[in-house]
C-alpha positions in Angstrom: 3.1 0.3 -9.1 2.3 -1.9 -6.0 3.4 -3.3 -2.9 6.8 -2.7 -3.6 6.9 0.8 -5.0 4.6 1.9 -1.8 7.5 0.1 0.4 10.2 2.0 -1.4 8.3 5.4 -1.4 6.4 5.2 2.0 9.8 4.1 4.2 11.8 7.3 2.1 9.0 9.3 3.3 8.9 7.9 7.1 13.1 8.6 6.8 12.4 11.8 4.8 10.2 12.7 8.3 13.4 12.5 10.3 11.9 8.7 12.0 14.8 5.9 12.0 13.0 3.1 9.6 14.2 0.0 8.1 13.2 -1.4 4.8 13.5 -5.2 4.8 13.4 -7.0 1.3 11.8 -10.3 1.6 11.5 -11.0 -2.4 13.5 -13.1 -4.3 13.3 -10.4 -7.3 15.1 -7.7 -5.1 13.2 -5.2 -6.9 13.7 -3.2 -3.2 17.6 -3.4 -2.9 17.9 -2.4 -6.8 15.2 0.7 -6.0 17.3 2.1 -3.5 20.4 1.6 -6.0 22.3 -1.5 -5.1 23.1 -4.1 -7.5 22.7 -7.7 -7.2 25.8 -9.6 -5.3 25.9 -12.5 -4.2 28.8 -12.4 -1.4 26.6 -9.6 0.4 24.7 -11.0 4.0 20.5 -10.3 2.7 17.0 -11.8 4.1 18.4 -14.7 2.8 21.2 -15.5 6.0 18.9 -14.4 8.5 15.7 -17.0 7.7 18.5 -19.1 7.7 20.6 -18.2 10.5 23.7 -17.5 9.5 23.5 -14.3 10.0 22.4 -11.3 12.2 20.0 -8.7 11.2 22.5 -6.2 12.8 25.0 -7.8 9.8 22.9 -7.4 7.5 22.3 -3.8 7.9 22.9 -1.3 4.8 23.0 2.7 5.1 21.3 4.4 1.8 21.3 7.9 0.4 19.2 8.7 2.8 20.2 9.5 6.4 17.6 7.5 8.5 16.6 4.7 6.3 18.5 1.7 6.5 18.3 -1.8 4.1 18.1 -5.1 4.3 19.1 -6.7 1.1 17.6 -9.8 -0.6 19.1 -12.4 -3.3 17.2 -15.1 -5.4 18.8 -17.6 -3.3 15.6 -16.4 -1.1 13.9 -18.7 -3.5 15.5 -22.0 -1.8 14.7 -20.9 1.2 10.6 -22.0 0.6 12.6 -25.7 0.5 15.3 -25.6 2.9 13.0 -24.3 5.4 10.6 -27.3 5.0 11.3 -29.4 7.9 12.9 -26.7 9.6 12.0 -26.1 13.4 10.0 -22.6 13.8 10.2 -21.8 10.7 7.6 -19.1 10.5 9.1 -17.3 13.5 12.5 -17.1 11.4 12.0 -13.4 10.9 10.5 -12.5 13.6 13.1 -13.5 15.5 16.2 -12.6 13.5 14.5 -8.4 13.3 13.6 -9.0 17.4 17.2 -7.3 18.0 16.3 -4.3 15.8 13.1 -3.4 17.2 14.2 -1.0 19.8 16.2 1.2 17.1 14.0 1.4 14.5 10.8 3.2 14.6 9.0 1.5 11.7 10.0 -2.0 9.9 8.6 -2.2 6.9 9.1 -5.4 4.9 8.1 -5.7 1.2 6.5 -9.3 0.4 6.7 -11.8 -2.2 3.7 -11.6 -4.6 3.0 -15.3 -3.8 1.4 -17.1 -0.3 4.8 -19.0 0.2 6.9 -19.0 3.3 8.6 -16.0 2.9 5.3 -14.4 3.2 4.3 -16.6 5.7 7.3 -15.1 8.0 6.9 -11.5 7.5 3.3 -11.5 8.4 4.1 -13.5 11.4 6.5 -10.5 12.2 4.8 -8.0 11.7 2.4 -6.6 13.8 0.0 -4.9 11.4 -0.5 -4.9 7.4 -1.0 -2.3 4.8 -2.7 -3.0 1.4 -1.5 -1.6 -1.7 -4.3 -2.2 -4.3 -5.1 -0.8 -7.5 -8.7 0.8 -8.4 -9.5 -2.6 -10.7 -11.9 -5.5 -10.4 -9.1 -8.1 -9.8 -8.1 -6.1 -7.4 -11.6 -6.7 -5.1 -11.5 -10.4 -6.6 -8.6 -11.2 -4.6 -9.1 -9.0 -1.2 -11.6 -11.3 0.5 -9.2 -14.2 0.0 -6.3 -11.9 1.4 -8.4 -11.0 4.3 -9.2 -14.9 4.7 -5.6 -15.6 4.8 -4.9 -12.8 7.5 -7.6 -13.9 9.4 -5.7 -17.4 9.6 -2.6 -16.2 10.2 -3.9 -14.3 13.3 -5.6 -17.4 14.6 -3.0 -19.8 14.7 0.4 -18.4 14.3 0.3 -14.1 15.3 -3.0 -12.8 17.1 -1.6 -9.3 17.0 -1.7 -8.8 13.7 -3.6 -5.7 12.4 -4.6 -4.4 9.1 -3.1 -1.3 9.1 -5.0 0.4 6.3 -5.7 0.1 2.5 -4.2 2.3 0.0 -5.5 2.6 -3.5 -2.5 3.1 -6.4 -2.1 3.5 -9.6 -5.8 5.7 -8.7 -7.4 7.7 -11.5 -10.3 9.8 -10.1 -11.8 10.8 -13.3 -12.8 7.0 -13.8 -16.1 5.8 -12.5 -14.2 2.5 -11.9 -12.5 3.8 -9.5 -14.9 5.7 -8.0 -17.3 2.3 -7.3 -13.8 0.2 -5.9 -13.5 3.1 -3.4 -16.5 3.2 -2.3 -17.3 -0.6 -2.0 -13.8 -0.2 -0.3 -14.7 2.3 1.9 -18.2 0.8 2.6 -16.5 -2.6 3.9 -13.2 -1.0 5.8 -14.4 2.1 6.9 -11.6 4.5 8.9 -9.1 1.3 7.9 -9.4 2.9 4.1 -6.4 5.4 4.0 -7.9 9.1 2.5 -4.4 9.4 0.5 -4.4 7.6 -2.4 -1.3 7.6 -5.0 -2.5 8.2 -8.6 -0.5 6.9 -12.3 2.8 9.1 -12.0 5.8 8.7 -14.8 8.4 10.3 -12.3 7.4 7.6 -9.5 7.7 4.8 -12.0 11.0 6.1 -13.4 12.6 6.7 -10.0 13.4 3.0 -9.5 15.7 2.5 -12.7 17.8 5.5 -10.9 18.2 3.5 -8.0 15.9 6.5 -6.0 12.9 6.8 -3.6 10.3 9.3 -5.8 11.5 11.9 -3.3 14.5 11.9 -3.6 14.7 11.7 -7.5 11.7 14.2 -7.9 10.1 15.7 -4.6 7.9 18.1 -6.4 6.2 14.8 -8.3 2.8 14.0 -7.2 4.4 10.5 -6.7 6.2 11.6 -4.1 4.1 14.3 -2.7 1.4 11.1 -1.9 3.9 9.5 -0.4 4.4 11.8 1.5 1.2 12.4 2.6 0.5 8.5 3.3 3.2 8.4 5.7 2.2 11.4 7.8 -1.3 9.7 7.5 -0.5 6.6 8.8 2.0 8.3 11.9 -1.3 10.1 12.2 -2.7 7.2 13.2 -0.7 5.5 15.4 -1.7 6.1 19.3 0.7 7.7 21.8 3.7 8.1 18.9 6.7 8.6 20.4 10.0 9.7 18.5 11.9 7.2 20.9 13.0 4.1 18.9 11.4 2.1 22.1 8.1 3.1 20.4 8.4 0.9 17.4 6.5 -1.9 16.1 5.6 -3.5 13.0 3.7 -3.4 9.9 3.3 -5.4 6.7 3.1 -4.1 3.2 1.0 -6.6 0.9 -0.6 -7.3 -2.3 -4.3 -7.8 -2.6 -3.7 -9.9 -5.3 -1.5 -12.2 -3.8 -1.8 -15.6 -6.0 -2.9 -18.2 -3.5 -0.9 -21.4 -3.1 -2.5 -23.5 -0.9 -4.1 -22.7 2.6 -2.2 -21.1 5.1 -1.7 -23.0 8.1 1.1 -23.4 11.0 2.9 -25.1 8.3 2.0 -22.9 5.1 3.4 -19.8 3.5 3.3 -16.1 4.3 4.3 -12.5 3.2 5.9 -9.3 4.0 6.2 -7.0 7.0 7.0 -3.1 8.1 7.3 -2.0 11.7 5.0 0.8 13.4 4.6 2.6 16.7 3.7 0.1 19.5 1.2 2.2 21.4 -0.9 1.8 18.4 -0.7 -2.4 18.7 -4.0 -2.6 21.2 -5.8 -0.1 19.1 -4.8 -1.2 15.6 -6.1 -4.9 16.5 -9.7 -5.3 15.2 -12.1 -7.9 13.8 -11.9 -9.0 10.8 -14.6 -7.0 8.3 -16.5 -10.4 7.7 -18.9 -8.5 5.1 -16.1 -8.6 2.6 -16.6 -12.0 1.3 -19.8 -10.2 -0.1 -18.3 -7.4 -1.5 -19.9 -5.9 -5.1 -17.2 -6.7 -7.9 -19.8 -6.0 -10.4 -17.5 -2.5 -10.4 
């Protein structure tokens, strides 16, 4: 229960809130497009055709079950794009570019990333404008967030200065552990406010929903899966400065691992993640400084 569970559950929950979202899948698994129900097929326009461009994002659009999320499917072929895209001109603005059309009719974008620092990865943090990070309660989990941070910190020097860390949210969270209790506070001593106060805790109904093909709320809105859910999206509208409901208000977000497996340093020309859209009027506000303190975070936890 990660990055892409939270994209599932928390764009149901932005929909569920009557706010016009899209949920772009930018992994080659399409764990996404099978969570909200849709089986693999190859004919169908995905993520794929627009990092390519042979496709619009307005083509590539699917209605789900629920009224005010929409889809954009992926395919494995997304794992050729990392090579076609090579030599490509521009190609970490691919996304950015092809979703520019959709901004102004969504509210929020959120894009689920690859668990790998490859290209695809590379473009949704280029198009997004701020970056939410699942993690679980665990000691890998605070091994692997300084280098994440590092690799933000890059991608907002050289290729997207807007981009934001929109908060951290712990899953998979057991309270009654004292693990858990020392990786929030050593979380909470290093991000401060940026540390979401929900936190989504081990829930059978929330891992079954995806073999249904549902959001948690949709297949069981009394679980405390999708109760959290819940509660981390109206947390994180919370957040966002001058919300409006007017699709002109929308900006983006990205959803990603903390324990992203590094593959090399991200540059102009390396790899990136995944991307979800949120309120602009919280773009000037969002944008802060890297916590630099985190390199020296206590994993002794």
């Amino acid at each position: 229960m990660g990055k892409t569970t939270t994209a599932i559950n928390l764009a149901a929950s932005f929909a569920a809130a009557e706010v016009n979202t899209l949920l772009v899948d930018c992994d080659p698994q399409s764990n996404t497009t099978s969570g909200l129900g849709f089986a693999k097929d190859p004919d169908r326009i995905s993520s794929y055709h627009l990092l390519m461009g042979a496709a619009t994002a307005e083509e590539a659009l699917l209605t789900t079950e629920l009224e005010q999320l929409w889809l954009i499917p992926a395919h494995k072929n997304l794992i050729g794009a990392n090579i076609e895209l090579v030599d490509a001109e521009g190609r970490e603005f691919r996304m950015r570019d092809a979703l520019a059309m959709l901004r102004d009719r969504f509210h929020f974008i959120v894009l689920d990333c690859p668990p790998a620092l490859d290209l695809l990865t590379l473009n949704a943090l280029v198009a997004a404008d701020a970056v939410l990070i699942p993690m679980q309660g665990e000691y890998f989990a605070l091994e692997g967030i300084s280098e994440l941070l590092d690799t933000i910190e890059r991608i907002r020097a050289v290729l997207n200065p807007q981009l934001a860390i929109e908060g951290v949210v712990l899953t998979m969270f057991d309270d009654r552990t004292n693990l858990a209790q020392q990786v929030m506070a050593e979380l909470k001593k290093y991000f401060g406010e940026k540390l979401c106060t929900t936190t989504v805790p081990r829930n059978i109904r929330l891992a079954e929903a995806p073999s249904h093909g549902k959001p948690a709320l949709v297949y069981d809105p009394r679980s405390k899966g999708a109760e959290s859910y819940i509660r981390l999206a109206k947390e994180i509208i919370g957040r966002q400065v001058g919300f409006s409901s007017e699709p002109s208000a929308s900006s983006q977000l990205a959803a990603v691992s903390s324990q992203l497996s590094e593959a090399g340093s991200v540059t102009a020309e390396s790899a990136g993640d995944t991307v979800a859209a949120v309120p602009e009027g919280a773009q000037g506000s969002s944008v802060e400084e890297m916590p630099k303190a985190a390199e020296e975070m206590d994993k002794s936890a």
